[in-house]
C-alpha positions in Angstrom: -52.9 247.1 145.2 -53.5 243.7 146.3 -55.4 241.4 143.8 -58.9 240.6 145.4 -60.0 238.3 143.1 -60.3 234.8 144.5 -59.1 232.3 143.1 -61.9 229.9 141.4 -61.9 226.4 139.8 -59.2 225.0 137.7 -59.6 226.0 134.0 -60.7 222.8 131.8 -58.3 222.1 128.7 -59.5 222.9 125.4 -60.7 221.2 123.6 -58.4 220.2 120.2 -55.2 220.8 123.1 -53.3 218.6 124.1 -53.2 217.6 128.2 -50.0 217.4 129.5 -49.7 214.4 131.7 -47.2 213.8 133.9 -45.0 210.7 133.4 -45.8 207.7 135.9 -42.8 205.9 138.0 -41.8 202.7 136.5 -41.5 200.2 139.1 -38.7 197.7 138.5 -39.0 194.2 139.7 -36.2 192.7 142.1 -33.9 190.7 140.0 -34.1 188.1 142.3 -37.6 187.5 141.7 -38.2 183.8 139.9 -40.0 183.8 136.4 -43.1 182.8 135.8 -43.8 178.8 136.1 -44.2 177.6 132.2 -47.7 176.2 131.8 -47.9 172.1 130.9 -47.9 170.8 127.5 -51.6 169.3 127.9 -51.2 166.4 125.3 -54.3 165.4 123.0 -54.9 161.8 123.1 -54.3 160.3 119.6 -57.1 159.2 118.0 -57.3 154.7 117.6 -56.6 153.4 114.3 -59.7 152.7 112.9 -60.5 149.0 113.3 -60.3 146.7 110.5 -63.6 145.5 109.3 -64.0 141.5 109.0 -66.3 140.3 106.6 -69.7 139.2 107.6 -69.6 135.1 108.0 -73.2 133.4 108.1 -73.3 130.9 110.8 -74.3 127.7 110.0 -77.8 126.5 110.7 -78.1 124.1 114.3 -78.7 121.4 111.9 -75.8 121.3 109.8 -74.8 118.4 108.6 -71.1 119.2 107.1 -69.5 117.9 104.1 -72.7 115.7 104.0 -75.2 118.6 103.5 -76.4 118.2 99.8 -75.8 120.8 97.3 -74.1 121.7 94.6 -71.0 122.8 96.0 -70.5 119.8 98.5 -71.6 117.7 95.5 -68.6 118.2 93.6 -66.1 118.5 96.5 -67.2 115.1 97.8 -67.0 113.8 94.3 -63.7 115.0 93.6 -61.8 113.8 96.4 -63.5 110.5 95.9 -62.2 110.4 92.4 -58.6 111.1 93.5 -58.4 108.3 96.4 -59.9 106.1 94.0 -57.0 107.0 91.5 -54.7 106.8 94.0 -56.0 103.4 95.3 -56.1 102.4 91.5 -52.2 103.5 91.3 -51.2 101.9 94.2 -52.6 98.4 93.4 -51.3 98.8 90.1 -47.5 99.4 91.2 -48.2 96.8 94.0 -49.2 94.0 91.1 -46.4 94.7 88.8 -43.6 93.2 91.8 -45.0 90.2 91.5 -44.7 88.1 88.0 -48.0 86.1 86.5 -47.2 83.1 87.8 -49.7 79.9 87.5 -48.1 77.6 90.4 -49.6 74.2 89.1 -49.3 70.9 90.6 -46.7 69.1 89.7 -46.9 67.0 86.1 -45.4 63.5 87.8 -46.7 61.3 90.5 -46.1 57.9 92.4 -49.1 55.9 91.4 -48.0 52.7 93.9 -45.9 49.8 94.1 -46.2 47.2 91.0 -47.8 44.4 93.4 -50.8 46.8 93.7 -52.1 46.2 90.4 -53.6 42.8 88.7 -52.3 41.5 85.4 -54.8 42.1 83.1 -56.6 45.3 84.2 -57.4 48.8 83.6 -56.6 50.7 86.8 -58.8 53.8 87.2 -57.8 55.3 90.3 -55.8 57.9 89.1 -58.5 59.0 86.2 -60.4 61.2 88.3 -57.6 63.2 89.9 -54.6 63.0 87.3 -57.0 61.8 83.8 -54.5 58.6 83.7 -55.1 55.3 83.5 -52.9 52.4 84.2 -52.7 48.9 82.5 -50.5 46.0 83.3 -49.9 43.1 81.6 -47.6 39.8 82.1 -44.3 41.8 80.4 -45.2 45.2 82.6 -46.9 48.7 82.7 -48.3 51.3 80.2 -50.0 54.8 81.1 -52.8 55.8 78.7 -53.8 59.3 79.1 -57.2 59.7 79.4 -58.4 62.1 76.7 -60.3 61.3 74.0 -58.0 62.6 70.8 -61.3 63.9 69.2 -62.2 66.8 71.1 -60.6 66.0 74.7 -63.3 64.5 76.5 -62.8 61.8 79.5 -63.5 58.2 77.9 -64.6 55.8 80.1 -63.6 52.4 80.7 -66.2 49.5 79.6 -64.9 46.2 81.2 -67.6 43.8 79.1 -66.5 45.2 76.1 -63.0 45.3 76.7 -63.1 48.7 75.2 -62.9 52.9 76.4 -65.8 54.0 75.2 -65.7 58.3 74.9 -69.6 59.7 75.8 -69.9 62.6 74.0 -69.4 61.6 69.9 -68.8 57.6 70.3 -64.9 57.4 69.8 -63.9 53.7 70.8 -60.5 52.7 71.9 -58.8 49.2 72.4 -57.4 48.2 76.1 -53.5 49.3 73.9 -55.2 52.6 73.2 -56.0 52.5 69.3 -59.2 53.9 67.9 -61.0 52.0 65.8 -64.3 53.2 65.7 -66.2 56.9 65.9 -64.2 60.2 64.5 -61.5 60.2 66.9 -58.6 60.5 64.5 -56.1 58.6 66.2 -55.0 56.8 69.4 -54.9 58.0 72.7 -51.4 59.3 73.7 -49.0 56.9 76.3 -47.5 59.1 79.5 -43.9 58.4 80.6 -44.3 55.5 83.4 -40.6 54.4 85.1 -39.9 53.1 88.6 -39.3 55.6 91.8 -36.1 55.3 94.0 -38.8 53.8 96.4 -40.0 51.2 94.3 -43.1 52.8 93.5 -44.5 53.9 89.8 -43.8 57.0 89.0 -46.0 58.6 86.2 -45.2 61.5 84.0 -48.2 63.6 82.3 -45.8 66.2 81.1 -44.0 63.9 78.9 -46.1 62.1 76.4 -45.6 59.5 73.2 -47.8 59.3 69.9 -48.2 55.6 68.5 -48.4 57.6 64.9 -45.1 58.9 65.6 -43.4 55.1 66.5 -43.1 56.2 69.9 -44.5 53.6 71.7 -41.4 51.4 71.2 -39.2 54.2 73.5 -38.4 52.7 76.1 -40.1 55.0 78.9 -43.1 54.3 77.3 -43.5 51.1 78.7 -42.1 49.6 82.2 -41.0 46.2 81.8 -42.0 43.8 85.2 -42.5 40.7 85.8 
């Protein structure tokens, strides 16, 4: 008996059954096939160091004046380096000085006072009392040098021709034309100076080396030039 029944729509799976599913076909790639490209490395840039901060300077005003803009500060800079070259100048001078020895360069103690012819028998000379505090006396027998500072307290005499006497101004001291006191409070006669005869023929006067009549030195020879 042939089946009549027609054949109608696929039965739906149960629900809670598994469906069986047929397996799918792999499909294998060729071996030759290249791989993949790698992606680039996209690099980051790196962040900057962070900057180093200077510290805030004030600028000066248009008008400054430096070093010479009073204030406290500038005060004592400009005071202290003025201290030190003044010190330094100070040292220097100081070193410099002590190369060189304290030295008092005085003229020289003798001197040519002229030929003998230049001078009159009889007569005080005062040329040289000015210049050299000497005067110079000549007689018939020859020449004596009389210093000419009073033996009191060291004032310049002077010579009084009428009175055949030196005479001193300031306390009255007298002196004979030889040189011995005899009146005032000079205590004793004025001191001879060395007097001799130059290889030129002229005096030749020596302050530095004097001769005291109290002493007896007026009878030394050098204490009187004998010329006639």
């Amino acid at each position: 008996m042939e089946n009549s029944t027609e054949s109608g729509p696929a039965p739906r799976p149960v629900a809670g059954t598994a469906a069986t599913t047929s397996p799918q076909p792999q499909v294998q790639q060729p071996a030759s096939a290249a791989p993949a490209a790698a992606k680039p490395v996209v690099q980051m840039p790196s962040k900057p160091a962070a900057a180093v901060k200077k510290p805030k300077q004030d600028r000066p005003p248009e008008d400054d004046r430096g070093i010479w803009r009073i204030s406290r500060r500038n005060f004592f800079s400009v005071a202290g380096w003025a201290a030190f070259f003044v010190f330094l100048a100070t040292s220097t001078i100081g070193a410099l000085r002590m190369m060189f020895p304290r030295i008092l360069y005085e003229p020289p103690s003798a001197f040519k006072a002229g030929f003998p012819d230049d001078y009159i028998v009889g007569e005080v000379n005062e040329k040289y009392k000015d210049d050299f505090r000497v005067w110079i006396v000549r007689e018939a027998e020859g020449f004596y040098a009389l210093s000419a500072i009073c033996t009191h307290l060291g004032c310049t005499p002077r010579w009084l021709a009428p009175d055949n006497k030196f005479k001193c101004p300031c306390h009255g001291s007298g002196f004979r034309m030889s040189g011995i006191n005899f009146e005032g409070p000079a205590p004793r006669p004025l001191e001879r100076l060395k007097i001799t005869l130059a290889d030129d023929g002229q005096l030749l006067i020596d302050r530095a080396i004097t001769f005291r009549y109290e002493y007896g030195d007026w009878i030394k020879p050098e204490c009187y030039l004998k010329y006639s």
